[in-house]
LOZA-692651 format. One line per 5 residues: their letters; for each residue x, y, z of N, C-alpha, C, O, CB. Coordinates in steps of 0.2 Angstrom, whole numbers, plus 5000, padded with zeros to 4 digits. Atoms other than C-alpha are relative to their C-alpha. Glycine has a CB too. Layout:
LOZA-692651
A> X,Y,Z,X,Y,Z,X,Y,Z,X,Y,Z,X,Y,Z ~ ...
//
This chain:
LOZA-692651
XXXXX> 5002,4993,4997,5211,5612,5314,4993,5000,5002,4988,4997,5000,5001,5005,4994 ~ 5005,5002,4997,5198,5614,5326,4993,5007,4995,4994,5013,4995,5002,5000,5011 ~ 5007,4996,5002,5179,5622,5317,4994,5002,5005,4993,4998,5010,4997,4996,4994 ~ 5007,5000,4997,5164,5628,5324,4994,4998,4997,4993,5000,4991,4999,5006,5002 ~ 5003,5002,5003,5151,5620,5320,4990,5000,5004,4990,4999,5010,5005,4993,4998
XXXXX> 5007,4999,4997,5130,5621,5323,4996,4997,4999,4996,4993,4995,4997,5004,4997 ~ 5006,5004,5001,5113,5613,5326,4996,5003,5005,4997,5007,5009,5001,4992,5000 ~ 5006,4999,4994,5098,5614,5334,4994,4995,4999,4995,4990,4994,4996,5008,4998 ~ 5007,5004,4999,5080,5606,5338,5005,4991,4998,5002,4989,4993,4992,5004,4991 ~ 4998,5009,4998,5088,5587,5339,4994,4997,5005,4993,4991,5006,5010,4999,5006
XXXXX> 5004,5004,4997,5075,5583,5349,4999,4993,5002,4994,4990,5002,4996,5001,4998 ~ 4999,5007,4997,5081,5567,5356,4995,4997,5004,4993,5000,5010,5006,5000,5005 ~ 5004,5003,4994,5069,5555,5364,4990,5002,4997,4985,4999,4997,5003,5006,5011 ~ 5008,4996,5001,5054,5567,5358,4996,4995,4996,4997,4996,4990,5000,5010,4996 ~ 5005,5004,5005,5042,5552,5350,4995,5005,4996,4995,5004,4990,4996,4995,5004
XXXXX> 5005,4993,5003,5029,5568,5345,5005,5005,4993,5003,5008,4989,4998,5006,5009 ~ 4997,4996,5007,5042,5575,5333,4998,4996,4994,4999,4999,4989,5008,5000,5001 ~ 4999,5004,5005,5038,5561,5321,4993,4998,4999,4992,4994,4994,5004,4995,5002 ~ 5007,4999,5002,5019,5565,5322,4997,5001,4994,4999,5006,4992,4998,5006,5002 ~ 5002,4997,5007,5012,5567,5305,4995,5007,5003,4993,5011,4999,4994,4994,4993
XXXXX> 5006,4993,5000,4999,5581,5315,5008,5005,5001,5007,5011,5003,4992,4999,5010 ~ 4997,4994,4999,5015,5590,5317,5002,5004,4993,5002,5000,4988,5006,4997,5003 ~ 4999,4996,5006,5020,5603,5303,5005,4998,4994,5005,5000,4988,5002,5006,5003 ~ 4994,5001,5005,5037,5595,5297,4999,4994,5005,5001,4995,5011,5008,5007,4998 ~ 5001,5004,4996,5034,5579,5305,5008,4995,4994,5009,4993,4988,4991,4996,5001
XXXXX> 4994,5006,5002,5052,5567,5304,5000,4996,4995,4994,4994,4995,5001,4994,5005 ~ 5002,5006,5002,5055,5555,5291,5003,4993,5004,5008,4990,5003,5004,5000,4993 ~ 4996,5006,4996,5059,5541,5302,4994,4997,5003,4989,4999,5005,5004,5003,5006 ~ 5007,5007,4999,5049,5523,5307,4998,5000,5005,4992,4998,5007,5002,4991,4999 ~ 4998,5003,4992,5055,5525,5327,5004,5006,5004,5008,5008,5000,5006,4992,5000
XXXXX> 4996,4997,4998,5062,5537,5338,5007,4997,5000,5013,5000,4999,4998,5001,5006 ~ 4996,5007,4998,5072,5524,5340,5007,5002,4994,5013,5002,4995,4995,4990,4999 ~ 4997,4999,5008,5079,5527,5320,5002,5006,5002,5007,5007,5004,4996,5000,4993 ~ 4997,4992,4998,5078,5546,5325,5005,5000,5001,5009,5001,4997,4998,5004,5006 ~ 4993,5000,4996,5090,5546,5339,5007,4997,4996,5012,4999,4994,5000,4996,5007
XXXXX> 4992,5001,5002,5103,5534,5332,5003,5002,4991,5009,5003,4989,5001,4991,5000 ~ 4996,4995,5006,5103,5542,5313,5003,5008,5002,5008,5012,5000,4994,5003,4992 ~ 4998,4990,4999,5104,5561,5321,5005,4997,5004,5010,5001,5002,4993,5007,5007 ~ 4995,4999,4998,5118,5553,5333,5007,4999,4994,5012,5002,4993,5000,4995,5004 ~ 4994,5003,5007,5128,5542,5317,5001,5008,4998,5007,5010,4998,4996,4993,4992
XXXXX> 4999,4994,5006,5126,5561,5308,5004,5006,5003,5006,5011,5000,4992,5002,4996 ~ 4999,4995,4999,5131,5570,5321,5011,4999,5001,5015,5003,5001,4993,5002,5008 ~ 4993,5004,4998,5148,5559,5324,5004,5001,4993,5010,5001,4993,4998,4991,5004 ~ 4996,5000,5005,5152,5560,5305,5000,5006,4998,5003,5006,4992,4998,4996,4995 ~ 4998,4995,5003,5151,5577,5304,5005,5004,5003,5010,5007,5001,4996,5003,4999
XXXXX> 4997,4996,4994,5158,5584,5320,5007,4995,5002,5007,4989,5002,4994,5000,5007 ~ 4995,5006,4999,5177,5579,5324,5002,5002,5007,4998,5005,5010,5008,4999,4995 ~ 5000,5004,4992,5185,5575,5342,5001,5009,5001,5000,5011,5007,5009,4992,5003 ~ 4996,4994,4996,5192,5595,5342,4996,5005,4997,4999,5010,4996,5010,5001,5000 ~ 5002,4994,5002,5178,5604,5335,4997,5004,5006,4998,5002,5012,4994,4997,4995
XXXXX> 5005,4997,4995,5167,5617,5345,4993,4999,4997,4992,5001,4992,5002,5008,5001 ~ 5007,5000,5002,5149,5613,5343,4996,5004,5005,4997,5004,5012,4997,4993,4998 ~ 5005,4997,4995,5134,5625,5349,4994,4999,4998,4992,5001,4993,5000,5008,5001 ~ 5008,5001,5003,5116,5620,5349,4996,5002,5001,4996,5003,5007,4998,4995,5000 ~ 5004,4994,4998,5104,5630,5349,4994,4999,5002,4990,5003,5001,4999,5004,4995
XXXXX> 5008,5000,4998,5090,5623,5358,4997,4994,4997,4998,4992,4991,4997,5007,4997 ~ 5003,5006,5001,5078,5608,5361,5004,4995,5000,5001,4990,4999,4998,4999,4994 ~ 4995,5007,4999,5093,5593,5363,4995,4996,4999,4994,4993,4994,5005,4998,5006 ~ 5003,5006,4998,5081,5582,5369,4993,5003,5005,4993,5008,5008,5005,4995,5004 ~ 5006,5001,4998,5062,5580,5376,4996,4994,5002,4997,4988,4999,4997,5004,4997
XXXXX> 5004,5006,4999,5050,5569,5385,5006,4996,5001,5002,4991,5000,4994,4998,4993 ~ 4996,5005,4995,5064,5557,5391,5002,5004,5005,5001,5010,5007,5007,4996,4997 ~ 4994,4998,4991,5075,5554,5406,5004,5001,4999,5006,5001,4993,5002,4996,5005 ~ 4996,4997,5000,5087,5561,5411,5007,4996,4998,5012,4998,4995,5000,5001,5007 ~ 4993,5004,5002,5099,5545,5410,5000,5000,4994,5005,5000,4991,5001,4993,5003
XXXXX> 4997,5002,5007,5095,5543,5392,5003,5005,4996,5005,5005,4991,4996,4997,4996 ~ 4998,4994,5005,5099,5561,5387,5007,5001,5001,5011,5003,4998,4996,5007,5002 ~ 4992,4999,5000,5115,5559,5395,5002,4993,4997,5008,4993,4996,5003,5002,5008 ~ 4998,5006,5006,5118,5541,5385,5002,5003,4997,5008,5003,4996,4997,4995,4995 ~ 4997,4997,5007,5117,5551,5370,5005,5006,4999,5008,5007,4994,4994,5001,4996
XXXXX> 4997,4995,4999,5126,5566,5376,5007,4998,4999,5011,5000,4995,4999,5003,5008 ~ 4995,5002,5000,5139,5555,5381,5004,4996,4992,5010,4995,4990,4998,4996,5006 ~ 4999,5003,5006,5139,5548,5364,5002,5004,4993,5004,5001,4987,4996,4998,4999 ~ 4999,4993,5004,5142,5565,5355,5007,5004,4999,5009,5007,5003,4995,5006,5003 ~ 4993,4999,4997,5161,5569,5351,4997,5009,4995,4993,5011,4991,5009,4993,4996
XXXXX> 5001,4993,5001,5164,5588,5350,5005,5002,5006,5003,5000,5011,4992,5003,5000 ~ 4998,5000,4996,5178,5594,5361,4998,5005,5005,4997,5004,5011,5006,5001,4998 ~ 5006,4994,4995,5168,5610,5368,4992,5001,4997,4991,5002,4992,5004,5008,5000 ~ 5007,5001,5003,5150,5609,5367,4997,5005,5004,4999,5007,5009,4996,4992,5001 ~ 5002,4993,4995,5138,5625,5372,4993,4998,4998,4991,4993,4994,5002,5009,4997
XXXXX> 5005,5002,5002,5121,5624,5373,4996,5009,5001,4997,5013,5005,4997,4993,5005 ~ 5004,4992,5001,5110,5641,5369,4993,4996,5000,4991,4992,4996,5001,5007,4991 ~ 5004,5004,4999,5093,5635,5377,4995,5003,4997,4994,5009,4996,5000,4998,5007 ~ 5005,4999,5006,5077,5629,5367,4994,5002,5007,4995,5004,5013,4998,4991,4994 ~ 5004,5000,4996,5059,5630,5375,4999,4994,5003,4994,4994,5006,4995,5002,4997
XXXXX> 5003,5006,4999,5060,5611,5378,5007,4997,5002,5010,4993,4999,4995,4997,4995 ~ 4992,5001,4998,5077,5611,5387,5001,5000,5010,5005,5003,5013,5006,5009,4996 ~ 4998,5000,4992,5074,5608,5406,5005,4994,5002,5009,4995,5006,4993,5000,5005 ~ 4994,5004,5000,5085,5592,5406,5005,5000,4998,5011,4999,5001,5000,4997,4998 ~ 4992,4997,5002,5097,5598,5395,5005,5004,5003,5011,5005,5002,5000,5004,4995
XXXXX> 4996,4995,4997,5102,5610,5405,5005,4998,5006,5010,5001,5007,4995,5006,5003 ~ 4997,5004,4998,5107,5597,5417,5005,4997,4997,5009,4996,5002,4997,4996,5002 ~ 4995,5004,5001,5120,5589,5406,5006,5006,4998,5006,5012,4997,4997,4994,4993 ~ 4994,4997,4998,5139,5592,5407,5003,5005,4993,5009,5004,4991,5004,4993,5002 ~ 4998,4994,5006,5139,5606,5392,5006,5004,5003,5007,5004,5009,4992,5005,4997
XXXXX> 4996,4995,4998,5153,5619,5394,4998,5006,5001,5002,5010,5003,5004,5000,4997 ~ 5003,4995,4997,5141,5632,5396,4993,5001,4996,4993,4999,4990,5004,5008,4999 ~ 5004,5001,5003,5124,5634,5395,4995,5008,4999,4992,5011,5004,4998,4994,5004 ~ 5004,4990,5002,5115,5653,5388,4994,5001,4998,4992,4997,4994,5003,5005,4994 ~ 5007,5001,5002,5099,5659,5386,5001,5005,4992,4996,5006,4988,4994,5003,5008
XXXXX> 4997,4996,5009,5107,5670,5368,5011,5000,5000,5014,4999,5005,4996,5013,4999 ~ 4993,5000,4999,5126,5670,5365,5002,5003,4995,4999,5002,4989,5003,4993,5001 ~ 4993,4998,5005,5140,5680,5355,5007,4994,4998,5011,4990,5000,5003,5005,5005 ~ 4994,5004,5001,5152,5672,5347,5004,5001,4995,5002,4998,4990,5000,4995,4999 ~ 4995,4997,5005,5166,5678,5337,5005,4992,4998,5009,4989,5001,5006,5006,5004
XXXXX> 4993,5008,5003,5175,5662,5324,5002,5001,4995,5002,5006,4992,4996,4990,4998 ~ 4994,4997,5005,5186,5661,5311,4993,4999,4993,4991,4993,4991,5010,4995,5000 ~ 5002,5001,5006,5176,5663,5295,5000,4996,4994,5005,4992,4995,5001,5003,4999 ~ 4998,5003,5005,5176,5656,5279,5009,5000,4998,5013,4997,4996,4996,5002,4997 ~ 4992,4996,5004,5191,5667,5274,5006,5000,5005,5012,5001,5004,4998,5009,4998
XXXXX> 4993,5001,4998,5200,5664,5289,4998,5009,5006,4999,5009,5012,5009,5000,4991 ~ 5003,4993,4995,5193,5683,5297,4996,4998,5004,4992,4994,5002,4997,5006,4997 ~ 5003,4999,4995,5185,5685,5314,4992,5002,4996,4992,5006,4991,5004,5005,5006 ~ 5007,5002,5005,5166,5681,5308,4997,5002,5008,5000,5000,5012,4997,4990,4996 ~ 5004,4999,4995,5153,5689,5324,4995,4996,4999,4994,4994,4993,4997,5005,5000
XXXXX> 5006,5003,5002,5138,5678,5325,4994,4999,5008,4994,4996,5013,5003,4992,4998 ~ 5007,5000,4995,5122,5681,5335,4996,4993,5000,4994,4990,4995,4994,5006,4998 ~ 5002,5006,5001,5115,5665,5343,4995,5000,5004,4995,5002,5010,5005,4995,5002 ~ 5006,5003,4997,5098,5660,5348,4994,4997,4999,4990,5000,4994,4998,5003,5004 ~ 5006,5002,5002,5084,5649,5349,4996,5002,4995,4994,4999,4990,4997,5000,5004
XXXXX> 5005,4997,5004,5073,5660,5341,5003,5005,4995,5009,5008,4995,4997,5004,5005 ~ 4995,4996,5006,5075,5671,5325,4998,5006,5002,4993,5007,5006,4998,4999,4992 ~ 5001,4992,4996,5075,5688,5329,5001,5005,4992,5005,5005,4987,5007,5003,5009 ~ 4998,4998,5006,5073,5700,5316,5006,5007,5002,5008,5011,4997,4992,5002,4995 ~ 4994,4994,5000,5087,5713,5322,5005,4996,5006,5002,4992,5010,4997,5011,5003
XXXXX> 4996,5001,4996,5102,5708,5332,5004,5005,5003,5001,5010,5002,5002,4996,4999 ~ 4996,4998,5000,5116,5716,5339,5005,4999,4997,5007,4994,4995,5000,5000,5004 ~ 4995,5000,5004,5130,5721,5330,4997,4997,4993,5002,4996,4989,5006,4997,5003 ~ 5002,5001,5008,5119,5716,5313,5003,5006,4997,5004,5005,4991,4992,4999,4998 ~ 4998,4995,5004,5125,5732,5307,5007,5002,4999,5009,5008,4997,4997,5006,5002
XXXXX> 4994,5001,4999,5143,5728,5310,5002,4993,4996,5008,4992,4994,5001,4999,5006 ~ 4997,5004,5003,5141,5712,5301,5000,4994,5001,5001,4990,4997,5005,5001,5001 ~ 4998,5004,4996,5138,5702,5314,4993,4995,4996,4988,4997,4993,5002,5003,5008 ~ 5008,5006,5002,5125,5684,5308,4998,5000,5004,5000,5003,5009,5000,4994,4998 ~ 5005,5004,4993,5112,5676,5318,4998,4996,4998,4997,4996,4992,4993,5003,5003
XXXXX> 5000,5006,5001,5110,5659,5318,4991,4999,5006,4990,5003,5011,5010,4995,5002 ~ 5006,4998,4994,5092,5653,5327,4998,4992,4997,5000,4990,4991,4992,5007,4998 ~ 5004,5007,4999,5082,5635,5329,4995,5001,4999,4993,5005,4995,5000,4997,5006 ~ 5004,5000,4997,5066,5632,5335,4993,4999,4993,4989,4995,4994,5000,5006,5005 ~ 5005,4999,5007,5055,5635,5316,4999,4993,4995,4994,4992,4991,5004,5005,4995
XXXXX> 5000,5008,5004,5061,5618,5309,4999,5001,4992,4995,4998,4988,4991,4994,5003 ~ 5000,4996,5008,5063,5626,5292,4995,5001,5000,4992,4996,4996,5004,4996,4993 ~ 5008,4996,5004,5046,5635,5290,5002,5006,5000,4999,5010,4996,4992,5000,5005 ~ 5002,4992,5001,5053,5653,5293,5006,5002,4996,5012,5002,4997,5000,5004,5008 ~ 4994,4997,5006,5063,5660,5276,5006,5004,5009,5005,5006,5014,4996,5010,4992
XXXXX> 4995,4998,4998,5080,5664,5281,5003,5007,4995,4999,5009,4990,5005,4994,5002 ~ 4998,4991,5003,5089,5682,5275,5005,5000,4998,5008,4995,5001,5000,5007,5003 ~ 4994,5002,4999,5106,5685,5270,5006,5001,5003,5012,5000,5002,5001,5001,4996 ~ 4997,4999,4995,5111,5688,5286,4998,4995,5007,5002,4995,5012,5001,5007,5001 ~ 5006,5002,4995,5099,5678,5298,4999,4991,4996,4998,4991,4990,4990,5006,5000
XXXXX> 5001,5008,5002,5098,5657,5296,4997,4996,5004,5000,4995,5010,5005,4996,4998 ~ 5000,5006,4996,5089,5642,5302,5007,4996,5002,5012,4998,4998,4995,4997,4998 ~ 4993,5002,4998,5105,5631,5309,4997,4991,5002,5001,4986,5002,5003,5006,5007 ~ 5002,5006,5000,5091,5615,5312,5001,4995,4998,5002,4996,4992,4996,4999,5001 ~ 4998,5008,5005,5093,5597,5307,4996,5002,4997,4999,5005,4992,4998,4991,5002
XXXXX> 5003,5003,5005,5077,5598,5298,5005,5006,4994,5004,5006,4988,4991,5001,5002 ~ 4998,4994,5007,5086,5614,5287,5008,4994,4999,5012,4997,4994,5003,5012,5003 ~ 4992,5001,5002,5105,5602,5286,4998,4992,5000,5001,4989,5004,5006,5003,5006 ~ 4999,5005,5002,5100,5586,5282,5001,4994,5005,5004,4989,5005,5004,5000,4995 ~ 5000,5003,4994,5097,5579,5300,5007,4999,5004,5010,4994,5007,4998,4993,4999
XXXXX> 4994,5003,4997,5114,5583,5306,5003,5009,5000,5000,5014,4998,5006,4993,4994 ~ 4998,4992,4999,5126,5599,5312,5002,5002,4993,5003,4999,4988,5006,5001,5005 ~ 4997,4998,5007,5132,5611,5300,5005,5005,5001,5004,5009,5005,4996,5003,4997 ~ 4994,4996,4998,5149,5620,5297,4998,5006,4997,4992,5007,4994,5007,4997,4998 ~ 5002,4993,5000,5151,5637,5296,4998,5002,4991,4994,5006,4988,5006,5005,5005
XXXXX> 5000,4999,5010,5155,5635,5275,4993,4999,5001,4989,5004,5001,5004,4992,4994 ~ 5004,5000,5002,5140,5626,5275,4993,5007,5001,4989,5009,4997,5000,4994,5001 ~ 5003,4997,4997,5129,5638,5285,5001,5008,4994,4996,5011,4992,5002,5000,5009 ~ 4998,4993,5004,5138,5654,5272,4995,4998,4992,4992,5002,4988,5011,5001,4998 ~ 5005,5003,5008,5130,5642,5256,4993,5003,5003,4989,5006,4999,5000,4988,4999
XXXXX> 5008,5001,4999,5113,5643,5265,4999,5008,5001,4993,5009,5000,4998,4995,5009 ~ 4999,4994,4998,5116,5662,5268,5000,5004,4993,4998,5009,4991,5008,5000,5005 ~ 4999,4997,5008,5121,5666,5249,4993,4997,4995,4992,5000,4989,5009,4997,4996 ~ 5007,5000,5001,5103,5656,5246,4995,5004,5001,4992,5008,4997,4998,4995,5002 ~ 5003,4992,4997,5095,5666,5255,4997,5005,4998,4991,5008,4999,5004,5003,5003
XXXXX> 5000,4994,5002,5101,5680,5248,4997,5001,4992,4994,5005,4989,5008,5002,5001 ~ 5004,5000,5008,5097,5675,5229,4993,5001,5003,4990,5007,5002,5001,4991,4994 ~ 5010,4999,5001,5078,5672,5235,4998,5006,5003,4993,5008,5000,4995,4994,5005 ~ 5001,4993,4999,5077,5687,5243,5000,5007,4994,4998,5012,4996,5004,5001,5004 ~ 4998,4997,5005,5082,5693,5225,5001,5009,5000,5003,5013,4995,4994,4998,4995
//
C-alpha cells in the first residue's frame, strides 16, 4: 500500500552543512558520506509506490548534473517538492510539482483523511489548524520545539532519513507530553 512519507533540509552536495561553525553541524567525515548515507536511508525507507514531499533545501552549492544523479537515485513513485531558501536547482529537477506551501489531505494513521499544512517554514497558525488540520516545516534543523500539532519533518529531527506519517504522529504525541 502506497504511504506518504516526509523530509526536508537533505542538503545534497552543501559541504558547509558539515561546518562545526554551523549550529547543528552533520555527523559526517565527507559530503561525500553525507550524500550517500542520506541516499542509502532515504532508499531503505521510501518504497517504489510511496508519495514523498520534501520540504525544502534538496541540495546546494553543486551542479546541476549532480543533483539530478542523486534525484535520479531516489525511489518514490510521486515526489513534490515545497521549496527551501536554497532550492534554485531543485526546482529544475523532474519533481511532480513544485510549491512555494502545499495542502495535503493523506490517509492517517487510522486509515481517516489526515489535512496537513506544508512548508519550509514553521508558522505558528495555519490554515484549517482549527479543523485539525497539521503543519509539517523544515528549514530549523531541529532547534525550533515542535507542538502537538506543528513538527519539524528534517533529517536532522529523523535520524538522517524521511519520515512516515506514524512516525511523524510519535514525534507529534512528544511534543505534546513536553508541552505538558
Amino acid at each position: 500500500m502506497s504511504r506518504q512519507v516526509f523530509i526536508s533540509d537533505t542538503h545534497f552536495g552543501h559541504r558547509a552543512i558539515l561546518s562545526p561553525r554551523m549550529q547543528n553541524p552533520r555527523p559526517f567525515a565527507s559530503i561525500e558520506e553525507h550524500d550517500e548515507t542520506l541516499i542509502a536511508n532515504w532508499n531503505a525507507v521510501v518504497r517504489s509506490d510511496d508519495t514523498v514531499w520534501h520540504l525544502g533545501d534538496f541540495c546546494y552549492r553543486c551542479s546541476e548534473e549532480y543533483a539530478r544523479s542523486v534525484f535520479g537515485r531516489l525511489r518514490g513513485k510521486r515526489r513534490f517538492l515545497v521549496r527551501g531558501n536554497h532550492d534554485r536547482i531543485s526546482m529544475r529537477l523532474p519533481w511532480d510539482g513544485v510549491f512555494d506551501v502545499a495542502r495535503a489531505v493523506v490517509p492517517g494513521p487510522d486509515g481517516a483523511p489526515q489535512g496537513v499544512w506544508l512548508s519550509h517554514y514553521a508558522h505558528r497558525v495555519w490554515p484549517r489548524m482549527h479543523r485539525g488540520d497539521l503543519h509539517f516545516f523544515g528549514h530549523s534543523h531541529n532547534t525550533l520545539p515542535g507542538t502537538a500539532a506543528s513538527t519539524d519533518v528534517g533529517v536532522d529531527c529523523f535520524g538522517f532519513q524521511p519520515a512516515t506519517l506514524v512516525e511523524v504522529h510519535v514525534r507529534l504525541a512528544e511534543n505534546a507530553q513536553a508541552e505538558g
